[in-house]
mmCIF file as gemmi writes it, N, C-alpha and C atoms, coordinates in Angstrom:
data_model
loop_
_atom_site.group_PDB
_atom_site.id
_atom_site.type_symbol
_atom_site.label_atom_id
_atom_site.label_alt_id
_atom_site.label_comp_id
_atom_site.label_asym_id
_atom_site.label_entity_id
_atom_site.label_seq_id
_atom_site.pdbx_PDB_ins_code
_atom_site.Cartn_x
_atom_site.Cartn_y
_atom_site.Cartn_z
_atom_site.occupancy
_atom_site.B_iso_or_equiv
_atom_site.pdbx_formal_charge
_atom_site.auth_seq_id
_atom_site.auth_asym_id
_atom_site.pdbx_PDB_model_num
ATOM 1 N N . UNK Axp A 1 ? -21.943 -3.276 -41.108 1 0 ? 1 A 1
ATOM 2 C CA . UNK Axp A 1 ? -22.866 -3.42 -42.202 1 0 ? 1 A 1
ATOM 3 C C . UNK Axp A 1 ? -23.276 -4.888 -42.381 1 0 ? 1 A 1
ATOM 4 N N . UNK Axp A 2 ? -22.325 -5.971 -42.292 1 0 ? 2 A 1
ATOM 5 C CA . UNK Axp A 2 ? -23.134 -7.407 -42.607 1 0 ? 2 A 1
ATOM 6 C C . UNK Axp A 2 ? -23.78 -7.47 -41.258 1 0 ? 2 A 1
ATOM 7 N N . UNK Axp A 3 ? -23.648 -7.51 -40.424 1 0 ? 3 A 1
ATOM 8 C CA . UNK Axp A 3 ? -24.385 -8.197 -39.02 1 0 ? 3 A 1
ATOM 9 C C . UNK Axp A 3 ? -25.758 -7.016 -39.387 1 0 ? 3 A 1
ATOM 10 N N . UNK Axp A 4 ? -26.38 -5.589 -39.906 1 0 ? 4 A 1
ATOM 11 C CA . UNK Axp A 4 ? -27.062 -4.865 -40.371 1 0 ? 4 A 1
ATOM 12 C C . UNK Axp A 4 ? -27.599 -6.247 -41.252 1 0 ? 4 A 1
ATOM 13 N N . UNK Axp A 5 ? -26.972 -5.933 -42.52 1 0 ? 5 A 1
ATOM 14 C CA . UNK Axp A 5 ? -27.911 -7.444 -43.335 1 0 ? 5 A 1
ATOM 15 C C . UNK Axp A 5 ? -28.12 -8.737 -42.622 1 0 ? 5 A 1
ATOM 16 N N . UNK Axp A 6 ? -27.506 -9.594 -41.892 1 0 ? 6 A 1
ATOM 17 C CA . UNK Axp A 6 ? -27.559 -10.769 -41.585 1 0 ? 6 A 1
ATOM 18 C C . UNK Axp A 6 ? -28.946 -10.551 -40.447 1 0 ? 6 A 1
ATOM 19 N N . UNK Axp A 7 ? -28.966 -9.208 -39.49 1 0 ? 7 A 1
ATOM 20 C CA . UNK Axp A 7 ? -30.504 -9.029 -39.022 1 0 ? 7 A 1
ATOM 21 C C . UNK Axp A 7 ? -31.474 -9.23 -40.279 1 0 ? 7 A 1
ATOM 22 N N . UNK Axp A 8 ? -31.459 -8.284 -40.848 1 0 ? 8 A 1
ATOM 23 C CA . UNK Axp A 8 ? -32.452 -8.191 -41.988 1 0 ? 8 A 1
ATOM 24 C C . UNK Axp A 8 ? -33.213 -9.386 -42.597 1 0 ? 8 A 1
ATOM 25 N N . UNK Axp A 9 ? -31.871 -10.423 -42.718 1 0 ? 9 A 1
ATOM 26 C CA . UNK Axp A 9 ? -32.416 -12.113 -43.383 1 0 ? 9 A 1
ATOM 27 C C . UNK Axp A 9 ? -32.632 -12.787 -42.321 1 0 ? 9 A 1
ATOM 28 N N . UNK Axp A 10 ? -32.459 -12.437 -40.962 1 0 ? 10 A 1
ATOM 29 C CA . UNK Axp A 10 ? -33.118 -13.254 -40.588 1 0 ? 10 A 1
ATOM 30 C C . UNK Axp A 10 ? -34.387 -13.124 -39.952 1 0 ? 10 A 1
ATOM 31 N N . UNK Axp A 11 ? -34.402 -11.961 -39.86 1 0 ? 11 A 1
ATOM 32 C CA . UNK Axp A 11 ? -35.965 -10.741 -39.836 1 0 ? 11 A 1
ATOM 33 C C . UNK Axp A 11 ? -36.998 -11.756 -41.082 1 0 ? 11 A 1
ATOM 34 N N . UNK Axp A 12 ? -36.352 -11.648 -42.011 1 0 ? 12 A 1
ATOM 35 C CA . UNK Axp A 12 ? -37.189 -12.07 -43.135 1 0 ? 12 A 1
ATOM 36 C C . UNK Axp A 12 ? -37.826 -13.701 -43.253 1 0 ? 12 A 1
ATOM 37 N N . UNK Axp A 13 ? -36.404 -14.253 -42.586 1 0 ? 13 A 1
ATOM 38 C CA . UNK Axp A 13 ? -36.971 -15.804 -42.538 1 0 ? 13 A 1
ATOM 39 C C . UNK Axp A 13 ? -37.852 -16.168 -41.259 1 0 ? 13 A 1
ATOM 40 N N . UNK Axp A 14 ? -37.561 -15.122 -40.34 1 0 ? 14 A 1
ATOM 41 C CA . UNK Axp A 14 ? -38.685 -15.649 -39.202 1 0 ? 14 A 1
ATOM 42 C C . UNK Axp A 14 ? -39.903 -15.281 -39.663 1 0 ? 14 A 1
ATOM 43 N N . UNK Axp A 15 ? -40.044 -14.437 -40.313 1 0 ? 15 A 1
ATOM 44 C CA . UNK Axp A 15 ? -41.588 -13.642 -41.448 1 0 ? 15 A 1
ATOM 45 C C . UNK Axp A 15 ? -42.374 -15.048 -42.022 1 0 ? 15 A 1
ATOM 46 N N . UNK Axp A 16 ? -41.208 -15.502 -42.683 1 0 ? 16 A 1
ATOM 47 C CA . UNK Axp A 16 ? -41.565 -17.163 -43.409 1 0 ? 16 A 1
ATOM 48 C C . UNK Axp A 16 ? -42.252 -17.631 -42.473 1 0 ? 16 A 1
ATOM 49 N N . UNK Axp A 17 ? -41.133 -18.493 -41.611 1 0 ? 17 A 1
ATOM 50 C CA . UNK Axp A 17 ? -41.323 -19.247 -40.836 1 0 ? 17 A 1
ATOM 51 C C . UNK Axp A 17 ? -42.921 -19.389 -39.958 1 0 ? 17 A 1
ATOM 52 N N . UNK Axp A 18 ? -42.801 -18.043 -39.398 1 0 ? 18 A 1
ATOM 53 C CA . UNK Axp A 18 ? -44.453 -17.728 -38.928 1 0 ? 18 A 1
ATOM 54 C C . UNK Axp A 18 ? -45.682 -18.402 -39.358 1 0 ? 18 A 1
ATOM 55 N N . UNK Axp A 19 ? -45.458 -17.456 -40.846 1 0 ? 19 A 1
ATOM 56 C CA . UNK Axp A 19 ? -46.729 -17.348 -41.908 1 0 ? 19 A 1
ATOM 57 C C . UNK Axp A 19 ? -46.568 -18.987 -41.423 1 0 ? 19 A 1
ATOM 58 N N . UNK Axp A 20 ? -45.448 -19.989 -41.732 1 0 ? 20 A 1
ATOM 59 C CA . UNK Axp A 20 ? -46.361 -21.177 -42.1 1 0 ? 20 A 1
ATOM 60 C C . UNK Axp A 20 ? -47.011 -21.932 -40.792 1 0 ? 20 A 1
ATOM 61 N N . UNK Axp A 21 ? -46.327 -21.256 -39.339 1 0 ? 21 A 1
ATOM 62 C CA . UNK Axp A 21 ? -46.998 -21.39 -38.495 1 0 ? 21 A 1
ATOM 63 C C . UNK Axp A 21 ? -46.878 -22.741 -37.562 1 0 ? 21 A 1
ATOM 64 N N . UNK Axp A 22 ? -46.024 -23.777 -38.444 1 0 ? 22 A 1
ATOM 65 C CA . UNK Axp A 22 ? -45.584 -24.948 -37.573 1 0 ? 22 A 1
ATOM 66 C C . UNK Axp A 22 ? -43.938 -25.059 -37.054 1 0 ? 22 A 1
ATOM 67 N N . UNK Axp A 23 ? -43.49 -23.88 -37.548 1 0 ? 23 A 1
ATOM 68 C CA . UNK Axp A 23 ? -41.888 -23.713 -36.892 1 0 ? 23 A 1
ATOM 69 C C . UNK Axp A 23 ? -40.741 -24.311 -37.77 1 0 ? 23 A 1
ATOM 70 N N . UNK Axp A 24 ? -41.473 -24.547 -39.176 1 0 ? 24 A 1
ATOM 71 C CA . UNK Axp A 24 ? -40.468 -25.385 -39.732 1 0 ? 24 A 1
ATOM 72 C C . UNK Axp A 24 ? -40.321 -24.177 -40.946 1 0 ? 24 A 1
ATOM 73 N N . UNK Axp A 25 ? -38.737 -24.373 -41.079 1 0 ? 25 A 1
ATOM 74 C CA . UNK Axp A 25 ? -38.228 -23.7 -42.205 1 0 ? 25 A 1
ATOM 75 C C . UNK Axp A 25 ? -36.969 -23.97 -42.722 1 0 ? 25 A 1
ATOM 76 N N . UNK Axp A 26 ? -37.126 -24.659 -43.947 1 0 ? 26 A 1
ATOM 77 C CA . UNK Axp A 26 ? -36.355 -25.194 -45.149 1 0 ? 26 A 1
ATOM 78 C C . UNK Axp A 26 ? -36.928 -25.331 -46.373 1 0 ? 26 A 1
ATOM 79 N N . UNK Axp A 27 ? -35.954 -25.294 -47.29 1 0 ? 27 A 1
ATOM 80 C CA . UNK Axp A 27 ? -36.508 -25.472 -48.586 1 0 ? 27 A 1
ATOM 81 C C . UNK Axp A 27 ? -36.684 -27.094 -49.021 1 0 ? 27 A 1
ATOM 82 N N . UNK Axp A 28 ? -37.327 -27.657 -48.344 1 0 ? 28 A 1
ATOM 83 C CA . UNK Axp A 28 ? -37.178 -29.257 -48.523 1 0 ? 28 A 1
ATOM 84 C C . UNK Axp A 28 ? -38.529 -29.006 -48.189 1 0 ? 28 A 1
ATOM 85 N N . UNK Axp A 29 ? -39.187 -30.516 -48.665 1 0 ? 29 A 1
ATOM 86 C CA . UNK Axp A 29 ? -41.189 -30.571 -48.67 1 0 ? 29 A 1
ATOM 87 C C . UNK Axp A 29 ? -40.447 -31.291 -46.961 1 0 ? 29 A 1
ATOM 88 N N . UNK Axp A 30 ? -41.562 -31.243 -45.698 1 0 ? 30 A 1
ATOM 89 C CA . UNK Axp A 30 ? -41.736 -32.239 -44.639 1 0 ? 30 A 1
ATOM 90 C C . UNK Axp A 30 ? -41.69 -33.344 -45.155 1 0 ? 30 A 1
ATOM 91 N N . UNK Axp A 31 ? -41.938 -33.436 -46.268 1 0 ? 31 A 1
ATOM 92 C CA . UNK Axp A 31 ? -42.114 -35.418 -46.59 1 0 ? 31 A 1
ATOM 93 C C . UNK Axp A 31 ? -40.506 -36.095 -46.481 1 0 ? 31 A 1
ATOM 94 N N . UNK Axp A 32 ? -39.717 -35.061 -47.291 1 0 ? 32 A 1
ATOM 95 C CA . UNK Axp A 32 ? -38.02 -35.617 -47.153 1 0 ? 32 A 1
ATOM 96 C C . UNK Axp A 32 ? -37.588 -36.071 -46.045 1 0 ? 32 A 1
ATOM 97 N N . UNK Axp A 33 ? -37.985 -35.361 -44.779 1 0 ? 33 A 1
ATOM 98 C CA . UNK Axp A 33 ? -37.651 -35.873 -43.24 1 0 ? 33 A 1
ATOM 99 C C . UNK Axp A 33 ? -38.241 -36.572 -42.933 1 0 ? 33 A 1
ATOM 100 N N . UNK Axp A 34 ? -39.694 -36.821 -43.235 1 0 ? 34 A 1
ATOM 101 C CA . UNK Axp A 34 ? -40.521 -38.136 -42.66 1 0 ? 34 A 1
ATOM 102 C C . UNK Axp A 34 ? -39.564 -39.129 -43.045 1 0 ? 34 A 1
ATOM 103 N N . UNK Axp A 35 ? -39.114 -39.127 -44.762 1 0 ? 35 A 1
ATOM 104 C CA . UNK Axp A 35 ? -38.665 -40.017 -45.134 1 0 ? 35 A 1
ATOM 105 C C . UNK Axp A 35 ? -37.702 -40.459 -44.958 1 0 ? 35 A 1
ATOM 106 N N . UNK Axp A 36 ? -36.69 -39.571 -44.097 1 0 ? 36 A 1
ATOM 107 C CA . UNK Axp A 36 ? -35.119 -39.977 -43.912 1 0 ? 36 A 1
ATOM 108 C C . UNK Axp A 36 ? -35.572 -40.723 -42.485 1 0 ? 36 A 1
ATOM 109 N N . UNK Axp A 37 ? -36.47 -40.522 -41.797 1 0 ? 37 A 1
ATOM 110 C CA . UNK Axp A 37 ? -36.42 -40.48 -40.361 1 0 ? 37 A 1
ATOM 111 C C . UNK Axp A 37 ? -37.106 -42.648 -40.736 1 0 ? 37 A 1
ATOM 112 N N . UNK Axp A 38 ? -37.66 -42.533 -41.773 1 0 ? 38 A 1
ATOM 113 C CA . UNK Axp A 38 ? -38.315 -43.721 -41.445 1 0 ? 38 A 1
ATOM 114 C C . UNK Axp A 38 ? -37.264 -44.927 -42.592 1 0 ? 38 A 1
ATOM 115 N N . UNK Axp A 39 ? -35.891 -44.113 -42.65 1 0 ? 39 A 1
ATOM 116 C CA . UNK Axp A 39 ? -34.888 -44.928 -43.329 1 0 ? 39 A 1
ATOM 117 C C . UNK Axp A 39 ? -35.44 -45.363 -44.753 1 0 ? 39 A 1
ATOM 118 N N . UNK Axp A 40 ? -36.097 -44.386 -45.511 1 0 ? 40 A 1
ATOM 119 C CA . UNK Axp A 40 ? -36.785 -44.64 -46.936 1 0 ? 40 A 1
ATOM 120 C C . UNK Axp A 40 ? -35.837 -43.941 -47.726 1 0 ? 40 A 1
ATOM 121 N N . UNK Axp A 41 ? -35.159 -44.085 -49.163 1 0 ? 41 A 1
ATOM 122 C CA . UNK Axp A 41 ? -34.427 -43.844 -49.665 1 0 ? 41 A 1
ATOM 123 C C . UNK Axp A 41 ? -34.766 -41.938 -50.141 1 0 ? 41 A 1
ATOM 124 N N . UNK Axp A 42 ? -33.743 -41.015 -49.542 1 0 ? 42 A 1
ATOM 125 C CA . UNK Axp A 42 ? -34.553 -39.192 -49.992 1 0 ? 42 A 1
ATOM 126 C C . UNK Axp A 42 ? -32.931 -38.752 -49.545 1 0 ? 42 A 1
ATOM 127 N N . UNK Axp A 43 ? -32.929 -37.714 -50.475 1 0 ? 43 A 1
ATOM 128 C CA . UNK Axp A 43 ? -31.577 -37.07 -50.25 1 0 ? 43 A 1
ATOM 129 C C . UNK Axp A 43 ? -31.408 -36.581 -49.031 1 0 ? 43 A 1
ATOM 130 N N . UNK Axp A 44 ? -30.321 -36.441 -48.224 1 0 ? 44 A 1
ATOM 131 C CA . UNK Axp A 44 ? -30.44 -35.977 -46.842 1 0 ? 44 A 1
ATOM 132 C C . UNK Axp A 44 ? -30.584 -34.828 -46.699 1 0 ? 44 A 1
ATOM 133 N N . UNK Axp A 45 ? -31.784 -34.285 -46.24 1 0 ? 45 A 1
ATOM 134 C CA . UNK Axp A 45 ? -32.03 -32.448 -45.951 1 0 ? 45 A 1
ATOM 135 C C . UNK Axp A 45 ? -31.573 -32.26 -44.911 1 0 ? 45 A 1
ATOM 136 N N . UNK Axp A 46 ? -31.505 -33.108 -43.716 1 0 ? 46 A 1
ATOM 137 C CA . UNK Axp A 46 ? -30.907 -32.855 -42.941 1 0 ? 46 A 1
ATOM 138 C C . UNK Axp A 46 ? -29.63 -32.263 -42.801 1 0 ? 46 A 1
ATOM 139 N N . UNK Axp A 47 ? -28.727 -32.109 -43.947 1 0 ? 47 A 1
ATOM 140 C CA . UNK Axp A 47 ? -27.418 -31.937 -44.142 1 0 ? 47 A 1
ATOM 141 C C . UNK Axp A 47 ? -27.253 -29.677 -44.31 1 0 ? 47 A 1
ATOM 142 N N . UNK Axp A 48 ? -28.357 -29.843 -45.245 1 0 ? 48 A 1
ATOM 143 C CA . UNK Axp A 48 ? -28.384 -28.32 -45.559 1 0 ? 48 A 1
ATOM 144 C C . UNK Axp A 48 ? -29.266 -27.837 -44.227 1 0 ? 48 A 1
ATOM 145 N N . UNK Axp A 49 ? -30.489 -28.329 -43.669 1 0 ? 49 A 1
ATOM 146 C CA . UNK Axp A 49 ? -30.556 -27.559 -42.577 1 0 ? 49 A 1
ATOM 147 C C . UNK Axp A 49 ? -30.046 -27.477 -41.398 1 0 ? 49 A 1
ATOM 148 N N . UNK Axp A 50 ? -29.07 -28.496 -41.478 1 0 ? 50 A 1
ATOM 149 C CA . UNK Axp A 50 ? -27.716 -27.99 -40.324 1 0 ? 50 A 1
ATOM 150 C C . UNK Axp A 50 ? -27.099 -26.888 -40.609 1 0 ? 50 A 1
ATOM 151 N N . UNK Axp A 51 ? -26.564 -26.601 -42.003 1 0 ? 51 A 1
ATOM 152 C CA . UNK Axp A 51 ? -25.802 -25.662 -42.024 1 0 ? 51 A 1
ATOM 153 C C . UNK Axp A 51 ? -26.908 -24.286 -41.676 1 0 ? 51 A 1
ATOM 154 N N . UNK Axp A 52 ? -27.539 -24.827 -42.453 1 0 ? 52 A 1
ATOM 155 C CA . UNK Axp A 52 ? -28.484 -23.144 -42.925 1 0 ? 52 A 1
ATOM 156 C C . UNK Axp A 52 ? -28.429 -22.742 -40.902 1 0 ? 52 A 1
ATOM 157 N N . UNK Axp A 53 ? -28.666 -23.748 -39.93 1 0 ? 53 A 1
ATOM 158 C CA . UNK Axp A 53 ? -29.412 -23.377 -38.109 1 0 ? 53 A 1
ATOM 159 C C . UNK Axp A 53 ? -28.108 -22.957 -37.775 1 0 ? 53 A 1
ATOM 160 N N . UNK Axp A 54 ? -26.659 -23.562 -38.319 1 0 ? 54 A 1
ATOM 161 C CA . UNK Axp A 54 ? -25.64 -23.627 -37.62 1 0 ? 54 A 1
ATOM 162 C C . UNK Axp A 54 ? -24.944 -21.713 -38.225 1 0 ? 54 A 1
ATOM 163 N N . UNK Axp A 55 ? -25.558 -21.301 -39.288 1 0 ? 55 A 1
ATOM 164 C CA . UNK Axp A 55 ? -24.993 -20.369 -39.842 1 0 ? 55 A 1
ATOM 165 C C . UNK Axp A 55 ? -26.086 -19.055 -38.979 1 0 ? 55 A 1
ATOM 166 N N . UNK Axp A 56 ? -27.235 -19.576 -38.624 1 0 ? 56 A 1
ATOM 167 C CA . UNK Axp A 56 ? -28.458 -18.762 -37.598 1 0 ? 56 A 1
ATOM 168 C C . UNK Axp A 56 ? -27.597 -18.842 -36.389 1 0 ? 56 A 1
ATOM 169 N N . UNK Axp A 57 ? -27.002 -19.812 -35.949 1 0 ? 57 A 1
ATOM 170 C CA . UNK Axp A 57 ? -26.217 -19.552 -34.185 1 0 ? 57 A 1
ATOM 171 C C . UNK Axp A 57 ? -25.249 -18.376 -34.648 1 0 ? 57 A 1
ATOM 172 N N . UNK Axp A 58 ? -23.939 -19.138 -35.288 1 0 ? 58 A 1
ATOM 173 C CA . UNK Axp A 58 ? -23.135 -18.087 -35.901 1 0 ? 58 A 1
ATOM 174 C C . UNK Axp A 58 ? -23.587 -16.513 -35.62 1 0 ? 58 A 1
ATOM 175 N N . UNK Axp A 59 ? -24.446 -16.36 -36.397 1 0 ? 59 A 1
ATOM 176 C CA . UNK Axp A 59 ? -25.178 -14.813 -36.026 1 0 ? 59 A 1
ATOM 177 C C . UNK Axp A 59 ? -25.307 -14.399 -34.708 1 0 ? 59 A 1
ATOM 178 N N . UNK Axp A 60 ? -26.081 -15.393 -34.329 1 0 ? 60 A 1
ATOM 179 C CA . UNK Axp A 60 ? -26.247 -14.936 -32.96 1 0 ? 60 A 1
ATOM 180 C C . UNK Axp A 60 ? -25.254 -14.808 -32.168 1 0 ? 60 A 1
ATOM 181 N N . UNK Axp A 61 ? -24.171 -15.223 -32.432 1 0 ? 61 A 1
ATOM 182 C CA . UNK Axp A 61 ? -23.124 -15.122 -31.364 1 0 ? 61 A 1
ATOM 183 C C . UNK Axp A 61 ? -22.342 -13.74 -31.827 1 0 ? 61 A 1
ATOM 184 N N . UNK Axp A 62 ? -21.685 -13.763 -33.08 1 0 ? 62 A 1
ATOM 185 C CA . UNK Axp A 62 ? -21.344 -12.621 -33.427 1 0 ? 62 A 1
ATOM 186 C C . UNK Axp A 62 ? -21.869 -11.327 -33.707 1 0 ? 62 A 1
ATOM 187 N N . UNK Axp A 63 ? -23.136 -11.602 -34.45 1 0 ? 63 A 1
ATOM 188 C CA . UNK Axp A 63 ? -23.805 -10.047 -34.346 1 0 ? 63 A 1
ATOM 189 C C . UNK Axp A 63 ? -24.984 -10.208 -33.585 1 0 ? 63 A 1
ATOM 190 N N . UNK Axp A 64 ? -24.987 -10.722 -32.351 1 0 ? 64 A 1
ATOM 191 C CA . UNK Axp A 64 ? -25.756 -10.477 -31.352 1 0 ? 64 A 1
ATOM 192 C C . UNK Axp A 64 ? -27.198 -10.415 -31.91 1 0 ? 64 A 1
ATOM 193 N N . UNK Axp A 65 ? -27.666 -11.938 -32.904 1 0 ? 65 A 1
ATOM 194 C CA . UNK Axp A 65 ? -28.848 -11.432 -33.468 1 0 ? 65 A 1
ATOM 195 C C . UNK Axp A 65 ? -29.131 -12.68 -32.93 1 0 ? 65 A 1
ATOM 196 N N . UNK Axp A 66 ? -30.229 -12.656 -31.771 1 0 ? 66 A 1
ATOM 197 C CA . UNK Axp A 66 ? -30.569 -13.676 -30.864 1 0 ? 66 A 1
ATOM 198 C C . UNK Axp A 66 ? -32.25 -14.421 -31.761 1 0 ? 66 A 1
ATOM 199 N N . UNK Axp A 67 ? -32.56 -13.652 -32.051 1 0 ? 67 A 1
ATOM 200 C CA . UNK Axp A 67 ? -33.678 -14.326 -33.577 1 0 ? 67 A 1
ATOM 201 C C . UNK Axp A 67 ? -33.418 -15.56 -34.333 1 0 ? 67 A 1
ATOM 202 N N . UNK Axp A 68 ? -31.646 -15.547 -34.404 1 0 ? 68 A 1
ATOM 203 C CA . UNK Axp A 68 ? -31.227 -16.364 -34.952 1 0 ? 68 A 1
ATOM 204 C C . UNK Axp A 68 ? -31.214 -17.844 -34.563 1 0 ? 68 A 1
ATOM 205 N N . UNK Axp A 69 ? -30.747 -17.534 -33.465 1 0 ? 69 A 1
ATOM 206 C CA . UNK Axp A 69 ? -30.966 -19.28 -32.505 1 0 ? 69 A 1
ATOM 207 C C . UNK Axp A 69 ? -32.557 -19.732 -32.484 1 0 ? 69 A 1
ATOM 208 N N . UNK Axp A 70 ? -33.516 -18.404 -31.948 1 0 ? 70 A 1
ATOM 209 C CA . UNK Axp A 70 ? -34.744 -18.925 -31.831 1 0 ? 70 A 1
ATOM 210 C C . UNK Axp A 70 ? -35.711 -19.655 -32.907 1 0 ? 70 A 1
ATOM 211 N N . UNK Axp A 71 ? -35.025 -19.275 -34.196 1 0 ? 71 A 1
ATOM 212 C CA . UNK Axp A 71 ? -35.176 -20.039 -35.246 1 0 ? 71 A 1
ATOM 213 C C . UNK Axp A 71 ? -35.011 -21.206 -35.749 1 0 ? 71 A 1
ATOM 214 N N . UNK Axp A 72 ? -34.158 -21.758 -34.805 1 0 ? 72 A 1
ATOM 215 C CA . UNK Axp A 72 ? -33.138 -23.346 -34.932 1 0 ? 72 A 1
ATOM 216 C C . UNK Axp A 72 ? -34.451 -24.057 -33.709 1 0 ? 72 A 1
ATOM 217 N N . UNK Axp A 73 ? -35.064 -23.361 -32.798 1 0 ? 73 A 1
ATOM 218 C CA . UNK Axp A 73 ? -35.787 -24.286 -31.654 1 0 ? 73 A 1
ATOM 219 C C . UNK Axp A 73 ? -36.513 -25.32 -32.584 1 0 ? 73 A 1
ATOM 220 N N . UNK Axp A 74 ? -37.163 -25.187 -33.365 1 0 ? 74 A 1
ATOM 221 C CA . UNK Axp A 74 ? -38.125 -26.149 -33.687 1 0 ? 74 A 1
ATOM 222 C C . UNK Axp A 74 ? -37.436 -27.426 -34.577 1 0 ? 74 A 1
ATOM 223 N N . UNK Axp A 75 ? -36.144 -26.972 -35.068 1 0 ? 75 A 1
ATOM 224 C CA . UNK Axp A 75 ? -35.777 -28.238 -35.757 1 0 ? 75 A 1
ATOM 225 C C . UNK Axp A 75 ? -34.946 -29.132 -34.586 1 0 ? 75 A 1
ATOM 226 N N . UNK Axp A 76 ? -34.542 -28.156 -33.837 1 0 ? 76 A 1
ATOM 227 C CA . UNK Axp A 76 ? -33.906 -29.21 -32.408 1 0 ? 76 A 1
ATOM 228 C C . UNK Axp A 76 ? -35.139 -29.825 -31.435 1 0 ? 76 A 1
ATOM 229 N N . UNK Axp A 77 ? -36.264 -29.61 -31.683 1 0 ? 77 A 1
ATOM 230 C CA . UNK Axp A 77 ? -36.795 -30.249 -31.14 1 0 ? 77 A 1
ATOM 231 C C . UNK Axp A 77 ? -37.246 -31.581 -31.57 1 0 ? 77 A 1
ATOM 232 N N . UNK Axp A 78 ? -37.217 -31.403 -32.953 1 0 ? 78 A 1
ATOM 233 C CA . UNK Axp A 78 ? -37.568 -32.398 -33.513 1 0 ? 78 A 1
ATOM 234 C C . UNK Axp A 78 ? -36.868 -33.772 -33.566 1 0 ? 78 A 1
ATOM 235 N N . UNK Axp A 79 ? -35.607 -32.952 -33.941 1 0 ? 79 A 1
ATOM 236 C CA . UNK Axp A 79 ? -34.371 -33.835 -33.797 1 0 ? 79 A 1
ATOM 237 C C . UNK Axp A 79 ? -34.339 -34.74 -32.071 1 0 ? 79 A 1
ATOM 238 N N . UNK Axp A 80 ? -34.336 -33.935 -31.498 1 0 ? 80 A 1
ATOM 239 C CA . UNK Axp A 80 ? -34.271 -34.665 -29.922 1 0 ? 80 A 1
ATOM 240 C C . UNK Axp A 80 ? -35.183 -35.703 -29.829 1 0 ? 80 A 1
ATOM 241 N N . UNK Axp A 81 ? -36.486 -34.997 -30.307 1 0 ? 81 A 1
ATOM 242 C CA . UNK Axp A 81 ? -38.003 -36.457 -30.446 1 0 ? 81 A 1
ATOM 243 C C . UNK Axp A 81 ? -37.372 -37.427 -31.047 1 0 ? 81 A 1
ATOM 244 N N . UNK Axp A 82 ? -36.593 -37.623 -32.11 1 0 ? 82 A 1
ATOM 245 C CA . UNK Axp A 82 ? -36.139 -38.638 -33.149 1 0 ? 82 A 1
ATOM 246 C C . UNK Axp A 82 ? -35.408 -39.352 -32.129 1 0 ? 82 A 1
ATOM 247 N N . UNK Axp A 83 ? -34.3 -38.285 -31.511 1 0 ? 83 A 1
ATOM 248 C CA . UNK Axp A 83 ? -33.659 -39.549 -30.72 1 0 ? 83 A 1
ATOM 249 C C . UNK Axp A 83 ? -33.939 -40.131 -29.959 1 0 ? 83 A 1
ATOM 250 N N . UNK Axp A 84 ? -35.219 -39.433 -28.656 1 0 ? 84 A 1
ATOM 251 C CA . UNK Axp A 84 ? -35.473 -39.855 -27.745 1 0 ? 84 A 1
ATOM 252 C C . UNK Axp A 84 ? -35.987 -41.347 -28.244 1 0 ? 84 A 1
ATOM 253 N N . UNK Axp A 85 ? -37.178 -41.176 -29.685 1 0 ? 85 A 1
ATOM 254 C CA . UNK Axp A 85 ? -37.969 -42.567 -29.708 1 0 ? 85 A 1
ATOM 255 C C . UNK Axp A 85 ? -36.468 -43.427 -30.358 1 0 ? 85 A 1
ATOM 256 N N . UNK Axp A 86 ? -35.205 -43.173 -30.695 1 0 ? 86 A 1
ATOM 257 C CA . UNK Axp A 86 ? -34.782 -44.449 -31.406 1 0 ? 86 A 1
ATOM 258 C C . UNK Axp A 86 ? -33.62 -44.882 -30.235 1 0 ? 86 A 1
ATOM 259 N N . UNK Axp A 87 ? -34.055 -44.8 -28.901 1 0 ? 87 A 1
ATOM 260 C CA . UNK Axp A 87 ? -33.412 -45.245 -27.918 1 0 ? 87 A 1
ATOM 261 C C . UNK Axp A 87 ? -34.152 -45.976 -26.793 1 0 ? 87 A 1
């Protein structure tokens, strides 16, 4: 029954995610990450959308809900761009 619900939410957040069409999904505005990324004083979102991608693998590994990872691609990509330019 949870891996039943844990499809379901994440059925629902890729629904989100879509609609907005640039791959990003958190409850934080884009401006918070511009702003962490350019060392400007913003609470770290980065912190909750680790958990929120790391709790999407989780799924995927245990209830075989592979939606879940594909949901994490766009913030790891982003992340990788960050590092690539601060090296």
């Amino acid at each position: 029954m949870l891996c039943e619900r844990a499809a379901e939410v994440v059925r629902q957040l890729k629904v989100v995610q879509d609609k907005l069409g640039s791959g990003y999904l958190s409850a934080f505005p884009t401006s918070h990450f511009d702003r962490v990324e350019a060392l400007q004083p913003v609470w770290a979102p980065y912190y909750v959308v680790c958990g929120t991608y790391q709790d999407a693998d989780i799924l995927c590994g245990v209830c075989s809900i592979p939606a879940g990872l594909h949901m994490a691609l766009p913030a790891c990509s982003r992340c990788a761009s960050i590092a690539r330019s601060a090296f």
